[in-house]
C-alpha positions in Angstrom: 17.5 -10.6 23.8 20.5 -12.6 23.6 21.1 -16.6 24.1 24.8 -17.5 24.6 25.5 -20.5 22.7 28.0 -22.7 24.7 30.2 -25.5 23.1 33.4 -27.0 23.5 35.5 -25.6 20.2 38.5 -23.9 21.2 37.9 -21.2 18.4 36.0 -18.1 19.9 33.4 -17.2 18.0 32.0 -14.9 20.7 31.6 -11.8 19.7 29.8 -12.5 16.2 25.9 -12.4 16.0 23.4 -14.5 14.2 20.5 -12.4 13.9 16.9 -13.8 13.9 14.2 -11.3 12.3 10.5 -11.5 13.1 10.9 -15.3 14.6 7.9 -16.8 16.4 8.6 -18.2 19.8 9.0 -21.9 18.7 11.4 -20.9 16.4 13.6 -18.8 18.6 13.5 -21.3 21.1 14.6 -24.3 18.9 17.9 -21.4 17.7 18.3 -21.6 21.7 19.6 -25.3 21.2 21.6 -25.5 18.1 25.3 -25.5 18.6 26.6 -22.0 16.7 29.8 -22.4 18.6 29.0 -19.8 21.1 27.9 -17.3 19.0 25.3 -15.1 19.9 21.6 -15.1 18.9 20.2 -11.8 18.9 16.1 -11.4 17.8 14.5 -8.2 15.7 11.0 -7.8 15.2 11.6 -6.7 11.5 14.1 -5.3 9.2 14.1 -2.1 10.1 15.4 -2.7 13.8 18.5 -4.9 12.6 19.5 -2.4 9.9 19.6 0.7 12.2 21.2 -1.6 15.2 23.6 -2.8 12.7 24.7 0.6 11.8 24.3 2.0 14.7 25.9 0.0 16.9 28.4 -2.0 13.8 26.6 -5.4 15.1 29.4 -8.6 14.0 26.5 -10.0 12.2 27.8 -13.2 10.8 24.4 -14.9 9.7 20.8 -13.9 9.5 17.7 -16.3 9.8 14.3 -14.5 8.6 10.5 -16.1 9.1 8.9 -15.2 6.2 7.4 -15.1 2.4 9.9 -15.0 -0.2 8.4 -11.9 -1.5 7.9 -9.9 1.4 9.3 -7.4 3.2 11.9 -9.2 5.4 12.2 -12.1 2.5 14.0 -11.1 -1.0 13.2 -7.6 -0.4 15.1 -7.0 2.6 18.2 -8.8 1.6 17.9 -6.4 -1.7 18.0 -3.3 0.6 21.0 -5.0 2.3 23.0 -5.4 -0.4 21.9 -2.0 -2.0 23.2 -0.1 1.1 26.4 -1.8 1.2 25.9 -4.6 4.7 28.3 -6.7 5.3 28.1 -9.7 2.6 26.5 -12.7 5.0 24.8 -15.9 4.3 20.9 -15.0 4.3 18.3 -18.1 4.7 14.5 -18.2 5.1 12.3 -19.9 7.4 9.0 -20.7 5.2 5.8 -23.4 5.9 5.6 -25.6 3.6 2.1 -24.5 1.9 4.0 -21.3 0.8 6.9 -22.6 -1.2 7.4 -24.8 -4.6 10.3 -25.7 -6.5 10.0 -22.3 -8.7 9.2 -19.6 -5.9 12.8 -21.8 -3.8 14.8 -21.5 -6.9 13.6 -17.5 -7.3 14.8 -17.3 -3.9 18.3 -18.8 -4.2 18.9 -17.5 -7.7 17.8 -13.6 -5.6 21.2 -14.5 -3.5 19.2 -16.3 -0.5 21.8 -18.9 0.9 19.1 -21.4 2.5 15.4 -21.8 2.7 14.5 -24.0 5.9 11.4 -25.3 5.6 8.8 -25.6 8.9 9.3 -27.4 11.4 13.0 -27.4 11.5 15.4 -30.2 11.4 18.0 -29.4 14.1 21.0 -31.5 12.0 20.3 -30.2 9.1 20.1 -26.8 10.0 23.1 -27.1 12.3 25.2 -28.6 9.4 24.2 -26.8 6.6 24.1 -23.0 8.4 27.8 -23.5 9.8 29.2 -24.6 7.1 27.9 -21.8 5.0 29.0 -19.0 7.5 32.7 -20.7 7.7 32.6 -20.7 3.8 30.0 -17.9 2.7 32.4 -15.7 1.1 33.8 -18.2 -1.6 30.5 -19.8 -2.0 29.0 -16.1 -2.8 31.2 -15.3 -4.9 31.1 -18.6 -7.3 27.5 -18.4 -7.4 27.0 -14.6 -7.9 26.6 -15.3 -12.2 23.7 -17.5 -11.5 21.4 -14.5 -10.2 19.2 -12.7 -12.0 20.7 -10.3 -14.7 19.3 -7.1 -13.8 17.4 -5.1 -16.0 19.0 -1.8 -16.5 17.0 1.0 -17.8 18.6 2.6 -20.9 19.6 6.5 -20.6 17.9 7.1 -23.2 14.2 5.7 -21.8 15.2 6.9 -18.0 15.6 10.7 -19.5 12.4 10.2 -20.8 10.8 9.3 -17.7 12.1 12.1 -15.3 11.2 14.6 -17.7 7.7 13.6 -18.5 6.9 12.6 -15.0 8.4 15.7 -13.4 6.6 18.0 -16.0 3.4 15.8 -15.1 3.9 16.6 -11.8 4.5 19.8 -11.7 1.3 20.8 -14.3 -0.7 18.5 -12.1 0.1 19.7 -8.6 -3.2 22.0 -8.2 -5.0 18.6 -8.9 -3.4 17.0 -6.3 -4.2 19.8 -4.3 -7.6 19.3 -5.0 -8.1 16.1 -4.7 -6.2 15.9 -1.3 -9.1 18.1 0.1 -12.0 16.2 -1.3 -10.7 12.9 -0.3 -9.9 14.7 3.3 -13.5 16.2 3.8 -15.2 13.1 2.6 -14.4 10.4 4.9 -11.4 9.5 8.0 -8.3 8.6 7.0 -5.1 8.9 5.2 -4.8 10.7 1.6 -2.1 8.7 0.2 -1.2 5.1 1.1 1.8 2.6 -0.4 1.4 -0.8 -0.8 4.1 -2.9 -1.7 4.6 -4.2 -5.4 6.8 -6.9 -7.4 8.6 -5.1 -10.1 11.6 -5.8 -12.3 13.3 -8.9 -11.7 11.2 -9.2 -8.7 12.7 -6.2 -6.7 9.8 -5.2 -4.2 9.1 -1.6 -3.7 6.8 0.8 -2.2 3.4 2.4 -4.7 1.6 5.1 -3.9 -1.9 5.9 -4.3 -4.2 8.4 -3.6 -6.7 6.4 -1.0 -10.4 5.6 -2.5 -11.8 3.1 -0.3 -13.0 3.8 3.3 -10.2 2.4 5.7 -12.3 -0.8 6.4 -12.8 -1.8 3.2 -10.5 -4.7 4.1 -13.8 -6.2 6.6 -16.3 -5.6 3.7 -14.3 -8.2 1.4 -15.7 -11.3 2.8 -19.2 -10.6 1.3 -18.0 -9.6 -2.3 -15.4 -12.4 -3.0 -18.3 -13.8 -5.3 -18.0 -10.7 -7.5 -14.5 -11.3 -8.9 -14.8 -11.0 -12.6 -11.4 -13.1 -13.4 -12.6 -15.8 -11.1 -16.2 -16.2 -10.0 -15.6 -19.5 -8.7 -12.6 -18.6 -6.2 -13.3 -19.4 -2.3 -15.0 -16.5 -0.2 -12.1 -15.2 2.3 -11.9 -15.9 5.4 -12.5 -13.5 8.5 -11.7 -9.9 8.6 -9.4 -9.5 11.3 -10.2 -7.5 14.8 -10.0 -3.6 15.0 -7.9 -2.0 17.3 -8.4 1.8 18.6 -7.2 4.7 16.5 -3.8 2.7 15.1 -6.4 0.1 13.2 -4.2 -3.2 12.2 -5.7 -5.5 9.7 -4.7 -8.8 9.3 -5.8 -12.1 7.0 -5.8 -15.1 9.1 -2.6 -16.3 7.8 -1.0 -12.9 9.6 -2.9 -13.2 12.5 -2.1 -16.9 13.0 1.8 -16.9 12.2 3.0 -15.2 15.0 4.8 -12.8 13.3 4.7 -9.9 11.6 2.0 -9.5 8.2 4.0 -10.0 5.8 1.5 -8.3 2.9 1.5 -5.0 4.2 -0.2 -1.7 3.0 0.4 1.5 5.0 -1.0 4.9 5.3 0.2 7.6 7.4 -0.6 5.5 11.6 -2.8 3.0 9.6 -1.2 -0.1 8.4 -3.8 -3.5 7.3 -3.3 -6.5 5.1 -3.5 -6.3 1.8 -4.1 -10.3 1.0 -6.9 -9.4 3.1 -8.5 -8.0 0.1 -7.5 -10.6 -2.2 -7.1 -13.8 -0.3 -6.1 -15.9 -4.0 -3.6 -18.0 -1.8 -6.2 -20.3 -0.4 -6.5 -22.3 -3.3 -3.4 -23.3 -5.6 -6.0 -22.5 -8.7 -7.4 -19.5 -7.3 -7.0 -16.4 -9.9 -4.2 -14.3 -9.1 -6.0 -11.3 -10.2 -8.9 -9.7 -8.4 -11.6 -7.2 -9.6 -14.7 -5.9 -8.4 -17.6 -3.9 -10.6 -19.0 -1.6 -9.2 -17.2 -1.9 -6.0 -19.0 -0.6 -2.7 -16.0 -0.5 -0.7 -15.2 2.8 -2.7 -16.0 6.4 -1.9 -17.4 8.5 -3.7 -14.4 11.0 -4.7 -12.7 7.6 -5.1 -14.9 6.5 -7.7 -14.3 9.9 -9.9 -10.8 9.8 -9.2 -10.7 5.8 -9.9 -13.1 6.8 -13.4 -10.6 9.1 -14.4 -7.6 7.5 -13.5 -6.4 10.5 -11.0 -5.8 7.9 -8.2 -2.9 7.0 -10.1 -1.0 10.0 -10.3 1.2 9.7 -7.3 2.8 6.7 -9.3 4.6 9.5 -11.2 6.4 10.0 -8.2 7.7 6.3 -8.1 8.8 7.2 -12.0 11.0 10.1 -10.8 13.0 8.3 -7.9 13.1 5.0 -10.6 11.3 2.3 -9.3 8.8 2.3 -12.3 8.8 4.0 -15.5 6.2 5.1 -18.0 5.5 2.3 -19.9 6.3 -1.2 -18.6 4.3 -4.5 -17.4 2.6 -3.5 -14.4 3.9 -3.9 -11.1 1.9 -6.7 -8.9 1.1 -7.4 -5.1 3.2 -9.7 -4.1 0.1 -12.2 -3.6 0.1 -12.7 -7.0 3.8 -12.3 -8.4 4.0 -15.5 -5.8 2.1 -17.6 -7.9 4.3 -16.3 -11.1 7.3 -18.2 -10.7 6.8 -20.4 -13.3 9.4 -20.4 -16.3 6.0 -19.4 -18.2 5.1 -16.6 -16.6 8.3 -15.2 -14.8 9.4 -13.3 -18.5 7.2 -10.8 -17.8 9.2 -9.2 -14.7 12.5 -9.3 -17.2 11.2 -6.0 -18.3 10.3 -2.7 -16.9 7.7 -2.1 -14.4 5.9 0.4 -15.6 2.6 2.5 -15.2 1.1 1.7 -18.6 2.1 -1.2 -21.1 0.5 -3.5 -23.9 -2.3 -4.7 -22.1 -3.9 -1.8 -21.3 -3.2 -0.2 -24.6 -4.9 -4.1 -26.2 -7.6 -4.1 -24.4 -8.1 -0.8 -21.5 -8.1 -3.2 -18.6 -10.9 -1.6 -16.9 -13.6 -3.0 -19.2 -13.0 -6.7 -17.7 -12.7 -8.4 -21.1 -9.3 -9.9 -20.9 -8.8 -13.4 -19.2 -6.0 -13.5 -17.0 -4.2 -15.7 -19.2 -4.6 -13.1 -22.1 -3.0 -10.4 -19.7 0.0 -12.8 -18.6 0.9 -13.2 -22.1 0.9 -10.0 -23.7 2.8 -9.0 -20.6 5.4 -11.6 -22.0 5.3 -10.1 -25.7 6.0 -7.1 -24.1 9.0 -8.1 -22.1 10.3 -9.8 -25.7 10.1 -6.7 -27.8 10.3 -4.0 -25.6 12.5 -0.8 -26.8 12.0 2.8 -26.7 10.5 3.7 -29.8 7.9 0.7 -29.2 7.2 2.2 -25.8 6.5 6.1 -27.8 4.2 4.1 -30.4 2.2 2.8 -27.4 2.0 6.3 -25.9 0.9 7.6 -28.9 -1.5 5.0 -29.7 -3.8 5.9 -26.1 -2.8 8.6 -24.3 -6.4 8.1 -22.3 -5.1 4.5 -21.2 -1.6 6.0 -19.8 -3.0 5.3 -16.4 -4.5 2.2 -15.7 -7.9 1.8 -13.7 -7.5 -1.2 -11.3 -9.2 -2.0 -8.6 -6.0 -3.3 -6.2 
């Protein structure tokens, strides 16, 4: 839907595009009076639409405005995926409430090449004068400030040969498993075999993690009676209500989702199923909430999930995410983005400085699985890894539990 802007410059700025991505109705309607000097406002329900429009149809996008979490799909993550497939270079800001940002999780935003955060409700000066004058000088102002981002990790040749060939042997040895487990998992209850959630890796790039499924598909609406159970944090806040289910395309949603009016923006999906993942771990409601979440003895888990959970066999379609690089064999483990939110501290934001990986020192320490490590024990040896990490230390923690190379986790 497009909203002229009218104004009387005598520079024509007509045929350029600010683009407003998964904007609730108040906020497109306060764009509708901000003077843009007739450019056009043009709205997407996500990032998927504006980057096939924008190919597709080579859009003049001069500017776009997102609603939503810094760590979520259209936040960091999309503007990642825009610069990886080559988009036109163009000022990117957020639109955020203020309960979900801090000084930390702002400056991890603007240091990830964000130009802006806005935060709710908007000021219409200030985002007037501060949005135009970054579009008329974006390109300097890019440039200057591109040595301030993070330094990206890069993965040696030497550790990323490793990883394609033990992963794609794994895989290939291991493929009448998968086999196997794709039928058991099929015959015992509805629903998807596989499902990807999205994770915070290195240098808090966001990609997708797969999983064979162990939990029945509504395991999201049997959270709100277990929240007690958490052995990191027995004393966090019950969750709030389960979202509504729909027919056969069920869409769960926390209450955060469901009351935005847009998009979730913690997504986990499987095959026409898509649901909320903070819906299983709802940490954010209180700022000293644990930002881990574990259940013993979990009765949202099948049966086949709990033998492929025991032996670590949900894991394997992680190898897969080894092969194409978005994680390697050993590493700090990848995180929802629930809880790599509340890691922006200079404390605890070391850790994503070094690979994501599928094993690390943590598990090898203490085998994650028995629930003996505080959270604060995990956070830190995930820092001493990020300081000393090498190849040959990564062989020596290979070698020192093969049995631990996958780790059990309840997320």
């Amino acid at each position: 839907m497009l909203h002229p802007m009218t104004n009387n410059t005598s520079t024509n700025y007509a045929n350029e595009i600010i683009a407003l991505i998964q904007c609730d109705d108040t906020v497109k309607e306060f764009f509708s009076s901000i003077n843009f000097n007739q450019r056009q406002i043009v709205s997407f329900n996500n990032g998927l639409e504006i980057a096939n429009r924008w190919q597709k149809e080579k859009l003049n996008i001069v500017a776009i405005f997102s609603q939503s979490e810094i760590l979520s799909v259209a936040g960091i993550s999309l503007l990642e995926t825009f610069q990886k497939k080559k988009f036109p270079n163009v000022p990117f800001f957020l639109i955020i409430p203020p309960r979900h940002i801090n000084d930390n999780n702002k400056n991890l935003a603007l240091r990830a090449g964000i130009a802006e955060v806005f935060i709710l409700p908007l000021n219409k000066e200030n985002v007037e004068i501060r949005a135009n004058f970054l579009m008329a000088h974006w390109k300097e102002i890019s440039e200057k400030n591109s040595h301030k981002r993070f330094t990206r990790y890069k993965t040696p040749l030497i550790k990323r040969v490793f990883d394609v060939f033990f992963a794609g042997l794994a895989l290939l040895m291991l493929s009448p498993i998968f086999l196997l487990i794709y039928i058991l998992i099929r015959l015992e209850s509805k629903g998807p075999v596989f499902y990807y959630s999205l994770r915070v890796g290195t240098g808090y790039r966001v990609f997708k993690f797969f999983k064979f499924r162990s939990m029945y598909v509504d395991a999201d609406k049997r959270l709100k009676d277990l929240k007690h159970l958490n052995q990191y944090n027995n004393a966090t806040k019950a969750v709030g209500e389960s979202a509504a289910t729909n027919t056969d395309e069920d869409i769960y949603l926390c209450e955060t989702c469901r009351t935005s009016g847009t998009s979730c923006q913690f997504p986990i999906y499987a095959d026409k199923n898509q649901w909320c993942e903070k819906a299983y771990m709802d940490v954010k409601k209180t700022k000293s909430g644990s930002a881990f979440f574990k259940i013993k003895d979990d009765p949202r888990i099948t049966k086949i999930g709990k033998f492929i959970r025991n032996t670590s066999i949900d894991e394997l379609p992680q190898l897969w995410n080894v092969v194409i690089g978005d994680m390697s064999i050993v590493g700090n483990r990848p995180l929802p983005l629930y809880e790599a939110e509340k890691l922006t501290t200079d404390k605890y934001s070391l850790r994503f400085l070094a690979p994501a990986g599928i094993t690390g020192l943590w598990q090898v320490e203490k085998r994650g699985g028995k629930g003996e490590m505080s959270e604060e024990e995990r956070l830190m040896l995930d820092n001493v890894y990020a300081q000393n990490h090498s190849f040959i230390n990564d062989i020596k923690l290979i070698l020192k539990t093969i049995p631990a190379l996958f780790q059990k986790e309840n997320v």
